[in-house]
C-alpha positions in Angstrom: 0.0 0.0 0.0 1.5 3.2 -0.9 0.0 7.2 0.1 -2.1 9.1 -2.5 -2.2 12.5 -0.7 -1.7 15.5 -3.5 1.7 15.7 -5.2 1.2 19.0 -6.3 1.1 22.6 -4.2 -0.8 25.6 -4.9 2.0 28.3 -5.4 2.0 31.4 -2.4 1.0 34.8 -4.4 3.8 37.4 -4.6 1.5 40.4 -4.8 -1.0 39.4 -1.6 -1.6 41.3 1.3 -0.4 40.4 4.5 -2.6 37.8 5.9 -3.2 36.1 2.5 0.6 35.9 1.9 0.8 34.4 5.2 -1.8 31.7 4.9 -0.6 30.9 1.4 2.9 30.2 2.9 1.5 28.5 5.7 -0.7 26.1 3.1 2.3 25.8 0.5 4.5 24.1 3.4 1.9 22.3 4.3 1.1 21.0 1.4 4.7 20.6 1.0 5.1 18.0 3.8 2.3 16.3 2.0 4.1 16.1 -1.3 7.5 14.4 0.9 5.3 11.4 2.1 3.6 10.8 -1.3 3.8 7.6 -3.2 5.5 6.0 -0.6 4.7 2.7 1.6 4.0 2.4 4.9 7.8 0.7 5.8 9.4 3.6 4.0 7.0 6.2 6.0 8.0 4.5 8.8 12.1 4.3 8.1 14.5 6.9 9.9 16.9 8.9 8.9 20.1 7.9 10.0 21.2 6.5 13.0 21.3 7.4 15.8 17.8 9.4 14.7 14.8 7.9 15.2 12.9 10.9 12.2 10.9 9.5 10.0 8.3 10.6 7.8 5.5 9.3 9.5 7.1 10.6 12.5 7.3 14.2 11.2 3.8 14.2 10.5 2.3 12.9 14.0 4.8 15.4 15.1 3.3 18.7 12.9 -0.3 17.7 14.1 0.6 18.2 17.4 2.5 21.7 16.4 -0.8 22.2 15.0 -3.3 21.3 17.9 -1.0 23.3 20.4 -0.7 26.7 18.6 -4.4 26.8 17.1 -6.4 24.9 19.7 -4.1 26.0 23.0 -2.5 28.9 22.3 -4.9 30.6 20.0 -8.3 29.5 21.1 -7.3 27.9 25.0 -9.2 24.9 23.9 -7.6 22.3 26.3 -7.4 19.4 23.8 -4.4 17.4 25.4 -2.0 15.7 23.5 -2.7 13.0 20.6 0.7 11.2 20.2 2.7 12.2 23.2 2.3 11.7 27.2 4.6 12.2 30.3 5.8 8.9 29.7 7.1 9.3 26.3 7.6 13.3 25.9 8.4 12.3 21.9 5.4 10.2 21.4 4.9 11.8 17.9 8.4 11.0 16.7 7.5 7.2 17.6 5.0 5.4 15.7 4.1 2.2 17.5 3.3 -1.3 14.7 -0.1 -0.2 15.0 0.0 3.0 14.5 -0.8 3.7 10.7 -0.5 6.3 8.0 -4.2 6.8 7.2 -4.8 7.5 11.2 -1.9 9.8 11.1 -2.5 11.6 8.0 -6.3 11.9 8.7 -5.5 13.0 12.2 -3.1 16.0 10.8 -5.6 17.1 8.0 -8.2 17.2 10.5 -5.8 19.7 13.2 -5.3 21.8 10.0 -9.0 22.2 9.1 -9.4 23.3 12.8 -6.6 25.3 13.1 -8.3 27.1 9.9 -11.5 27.4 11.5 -10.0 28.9 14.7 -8.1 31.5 13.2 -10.9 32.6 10.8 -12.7 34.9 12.5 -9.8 36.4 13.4 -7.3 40.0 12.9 -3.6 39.0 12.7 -3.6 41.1 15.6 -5.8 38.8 18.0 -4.5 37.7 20.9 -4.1 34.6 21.7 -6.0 33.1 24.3 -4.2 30.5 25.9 -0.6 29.9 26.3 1.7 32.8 26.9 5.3 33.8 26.2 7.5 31.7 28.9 9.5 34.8 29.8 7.9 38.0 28.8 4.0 36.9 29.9 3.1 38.2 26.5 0.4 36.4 24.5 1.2 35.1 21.2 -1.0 37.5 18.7 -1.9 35.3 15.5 0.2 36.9 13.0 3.3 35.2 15.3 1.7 32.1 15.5 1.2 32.1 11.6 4.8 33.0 11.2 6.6 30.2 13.5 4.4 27.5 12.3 5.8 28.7 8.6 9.0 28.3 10.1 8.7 24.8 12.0 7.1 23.4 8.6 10.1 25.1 6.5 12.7 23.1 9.2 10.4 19.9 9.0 10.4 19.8 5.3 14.1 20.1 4.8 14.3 17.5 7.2 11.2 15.7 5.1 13.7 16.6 2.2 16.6 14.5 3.4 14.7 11.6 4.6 12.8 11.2 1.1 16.4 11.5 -0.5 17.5 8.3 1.3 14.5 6.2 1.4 14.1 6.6 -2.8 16.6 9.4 -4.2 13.5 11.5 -4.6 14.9 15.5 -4.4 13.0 18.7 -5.6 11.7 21.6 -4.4 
């Protein structure tokens, strides 16, 4: 059985305003991510890196789920959803799949913290507040045009990591 997701990403504008630019980006490495784990079987979604890392592709996407679900649903809205993947015990839970964990749970999972995290923020100014979680040292709360721009960033550090695992599992490079 191999993934199906999309192989193709819907190019950011270069003449948007702020928010749209912002949402494109966010989408694009989304979609990104997406396009890394396409095509591929459940063994190589599942195969690390290198040694000693335990990354995988699989692993990466439990993992962006869970960025997801903490910066829409707890910092953003204060929802207290707890944690899908991870727990005390096992503080990396979304970097390790167990054999029954699967790629259609995983995948499913992650599309549906996006389409909430979308939802959340669409009522929303790039201004707003968030309402849960705040800066660890300044008290500040994260306002949503800083939570759009980190998780832009931790999908751009994910996907080159993405980038190098697909390399090694099938040679597969690109953009």
């Amino acid at each position: 059985m191999t993934t199906t997701e999309r192989t193709e990403r819907t190019e950011p504008s270069t003449v948007a305003g702020e928010r749209e630019m912002l949402e494109g980006w966010l989408d694009y490495h989304r979609e990104t991510l997406a396009v890394k784990c396409a095509g591929l079987t459940e063994e190589q979604l599942r195969e690390a890196s290198v040694a000693p890392s335990e990354l995988s592709l699989l692993g990466l996407v439990r993992h962006m789920a869970e960025v997801e679900r903490g910066w829409f649903r707890g910092t953003l809205a204060d929802e207290q959803a707890g944690p899908i993947y991870y727990s005390d015990a096992d503080p990396d839970g979304d970097f390790h799949p167990g054999e029954d964990d699967t790629w259609d749970e995983a995948y499913t999972t992650w599309q549906a913290e996006i389409a909430r995290a979308r939802e959340l923020a669409a009522p929303h100014s790039l201004d707003h507040p968030g309402a849960g979680r705040r800066h660890r040292t300044t008290g500040e709360p994260y306002n949503l045009r800083w939570i759009y721009t980190h998780m832009i960033e931790e999908y751009a550090r994910h996907n080159g990591h993405a980038d190098l695992i697909r390399e090694r599992i099938d040679g597969v490079t690109g953009d």
